[in-house]
C-alpha positions in Angstrom: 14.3 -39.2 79.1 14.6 -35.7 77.6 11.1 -33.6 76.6 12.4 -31.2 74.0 10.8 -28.2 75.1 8.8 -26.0 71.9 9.5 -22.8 71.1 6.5 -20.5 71.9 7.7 -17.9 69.5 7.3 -20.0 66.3 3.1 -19.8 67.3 3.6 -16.5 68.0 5.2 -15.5 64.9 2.7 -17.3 62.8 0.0 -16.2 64.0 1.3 -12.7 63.7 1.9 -13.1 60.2 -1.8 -14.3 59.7 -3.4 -11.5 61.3 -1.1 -8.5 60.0 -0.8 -10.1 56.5 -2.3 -7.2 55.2 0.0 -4.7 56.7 3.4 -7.1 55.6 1.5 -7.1 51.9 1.7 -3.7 51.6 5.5 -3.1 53.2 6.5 -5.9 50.3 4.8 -3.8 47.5 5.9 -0.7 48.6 9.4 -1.9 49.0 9.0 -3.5 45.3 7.5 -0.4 43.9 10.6 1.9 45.6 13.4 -0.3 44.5 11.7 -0.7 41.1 11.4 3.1 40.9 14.7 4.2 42.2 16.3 1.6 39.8 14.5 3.1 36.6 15.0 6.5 37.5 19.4 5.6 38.0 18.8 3.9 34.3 16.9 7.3 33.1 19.2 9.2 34.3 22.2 7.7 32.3 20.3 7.8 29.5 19.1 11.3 29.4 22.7 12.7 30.4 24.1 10.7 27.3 21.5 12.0 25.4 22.6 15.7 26.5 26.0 15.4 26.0 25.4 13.9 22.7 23.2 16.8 21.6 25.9 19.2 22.6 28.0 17.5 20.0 25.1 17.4 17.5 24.0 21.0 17.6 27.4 22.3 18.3 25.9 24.3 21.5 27.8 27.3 23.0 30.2 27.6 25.6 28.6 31.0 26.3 27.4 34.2 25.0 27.5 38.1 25.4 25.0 40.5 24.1 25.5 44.1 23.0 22.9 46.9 22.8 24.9 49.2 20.5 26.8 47.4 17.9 30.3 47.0 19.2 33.9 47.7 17.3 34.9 44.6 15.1 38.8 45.4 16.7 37.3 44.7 20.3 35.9 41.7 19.3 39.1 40.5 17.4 40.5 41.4 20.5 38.2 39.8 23.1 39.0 36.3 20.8 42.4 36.7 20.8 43.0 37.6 24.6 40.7 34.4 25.5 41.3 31.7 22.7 37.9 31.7 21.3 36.1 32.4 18.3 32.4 34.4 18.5 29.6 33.5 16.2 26.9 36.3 15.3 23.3 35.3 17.3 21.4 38.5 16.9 18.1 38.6 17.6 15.1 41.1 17.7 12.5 41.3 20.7 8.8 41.5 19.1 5.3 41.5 20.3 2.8 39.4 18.7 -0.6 41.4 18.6 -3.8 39.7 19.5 -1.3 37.1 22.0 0.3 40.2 23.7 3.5 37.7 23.8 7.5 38.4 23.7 8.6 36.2 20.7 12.5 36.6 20.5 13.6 36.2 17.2 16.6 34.9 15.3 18.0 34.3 12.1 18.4 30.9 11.0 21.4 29.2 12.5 24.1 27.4 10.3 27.0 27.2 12.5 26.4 27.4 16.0 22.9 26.5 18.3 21.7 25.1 15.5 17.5 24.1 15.8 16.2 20.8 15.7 13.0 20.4 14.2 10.2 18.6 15.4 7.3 19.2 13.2 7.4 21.0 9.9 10.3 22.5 8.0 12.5 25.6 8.7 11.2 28.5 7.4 11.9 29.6 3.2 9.9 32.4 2.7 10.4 35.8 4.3 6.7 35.2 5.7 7.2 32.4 7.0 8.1 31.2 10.9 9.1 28.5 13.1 8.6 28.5 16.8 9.8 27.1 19.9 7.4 24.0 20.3 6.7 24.1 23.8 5.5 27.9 23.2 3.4 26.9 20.5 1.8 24.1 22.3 1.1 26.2 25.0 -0.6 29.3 22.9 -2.7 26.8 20.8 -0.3 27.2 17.7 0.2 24.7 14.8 2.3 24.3 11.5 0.1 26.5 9.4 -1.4 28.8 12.1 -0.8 32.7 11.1 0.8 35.5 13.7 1.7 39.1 13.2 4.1 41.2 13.9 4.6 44.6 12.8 1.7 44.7 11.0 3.4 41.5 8.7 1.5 38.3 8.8 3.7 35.1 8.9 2.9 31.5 9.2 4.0 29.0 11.1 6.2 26.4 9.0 7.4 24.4 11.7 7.7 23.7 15.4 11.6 23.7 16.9 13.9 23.3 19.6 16.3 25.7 20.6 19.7 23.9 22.4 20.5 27.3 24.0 17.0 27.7 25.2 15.8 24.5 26.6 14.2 26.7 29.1 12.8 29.6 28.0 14.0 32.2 30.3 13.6 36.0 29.2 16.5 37.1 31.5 19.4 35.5 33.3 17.5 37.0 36.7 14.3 35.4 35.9 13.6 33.1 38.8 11.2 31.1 36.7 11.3 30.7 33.0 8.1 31.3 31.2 7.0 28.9 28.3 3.2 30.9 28.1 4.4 34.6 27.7 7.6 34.5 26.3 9.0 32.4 23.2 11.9 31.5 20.7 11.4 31.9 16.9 13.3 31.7 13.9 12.8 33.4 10.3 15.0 33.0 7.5 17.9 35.0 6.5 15.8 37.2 4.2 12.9 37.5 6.3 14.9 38.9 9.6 17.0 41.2 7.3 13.5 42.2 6.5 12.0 43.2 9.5 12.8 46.3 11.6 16.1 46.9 13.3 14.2 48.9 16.5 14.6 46.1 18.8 18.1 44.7 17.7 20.0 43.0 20.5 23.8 42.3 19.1 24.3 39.1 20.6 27.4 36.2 20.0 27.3 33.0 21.1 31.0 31.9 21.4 33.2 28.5 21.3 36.3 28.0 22.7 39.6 27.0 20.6 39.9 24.4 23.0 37.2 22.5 24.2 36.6 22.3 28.0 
């Protein structure tokens, strides 16, 4: 007659599990929680990469940009566009303070054609006293549709709260090491109200498209 012979390790194991259950818990959840996590952030990440693609499509965004401090020959231009195959679109913009906030607001022109804004509270601005900023600026400084700012001594109000494609960061400089959404902003004033306003801190810039897209 044959004794079949138990094996030890099946106790063993079992009571292992009973005494550590606590510590196996855990190990479950966290493993649960990570592959949860890691599987929503791959899904996020499709999503917001479609989304920026798309919105370089939607607000036509720039291939890239060069900036003049003097205002530069229209021949040179024509030629830099026809030497590379692109066309240049006029971005100018004028560096400002805002008194009492002691801020850098750069300012443009409304955009029609190129970088255009998307708005996200408010309108665009009509008047020439009128304003929109860069949201995440104005959240940051306390500033809401309505609120008032001045800048060379002219009063505007805030009409609306924007986003900027070719700022999504607001970096001053290209050698910032960290952009800087407390200190430094993005606004935009009609055409009327930036024809208005002093030329002393005129920055000829062009943002520019290629003839063929990349």
């Amino acid at each position: 007659m044959v004794t079949k012979m138990k094996n030890p390790l099946n106790k063993r194991y079992q009571k292992e599990l009973k005494s550590d259950a606590g510590k196996y818990i855990a190990i479950f959840l966290f493993l649960v929680f990570f592959i949860g996590a890691m599987s929503g952030f791959f899904v996020s990440d499709n999503s917001v990469a479609s989304n920026y693609e798309e919105s370089h499509v939607k607000y036509n965004v720039e291939d890239g940009h060069i900036a003049f401090n003097i205002a530069p020959d229209k021949a040179v231009i024509r030629e830099i566009e026809s030497q590379n195959a692109l066309k240049f679109y006029s971005l100018f913009y004028k560096e400002e303070t805002i008194r009492d906030l002691n801020d850098t607001i750069r300012i443009y022109a409304d955009r029609e054609t190129v970088n255009t804004e998307c708005v996200l509270d408010g309108k665009m601005p009509k008047a020439p006293n009128e304003i929109a900023l860069d949201r995440m600026y104005a959240e940051n400084n306390d500033l809401n549709v309505g609120s008032v700012i001045t800048i060379r001594d002219t009063a505007y109000t805030v009409s609306g709260l924007i986003a900027v494609p070719d700022y999504s960061c607001l970096f001053q400089s290209n050698s910032d090491m960290m952009f800087d959404a407390i200190n430094f902003g993005v606004a935009v004033l009609s055409s009327e109200g930036f024809e208005k306003m002093s030329d002393a801190h005129l920055t000829y810039n062009y943002a520019f498209k290629y003839d063929n897209a990349i």
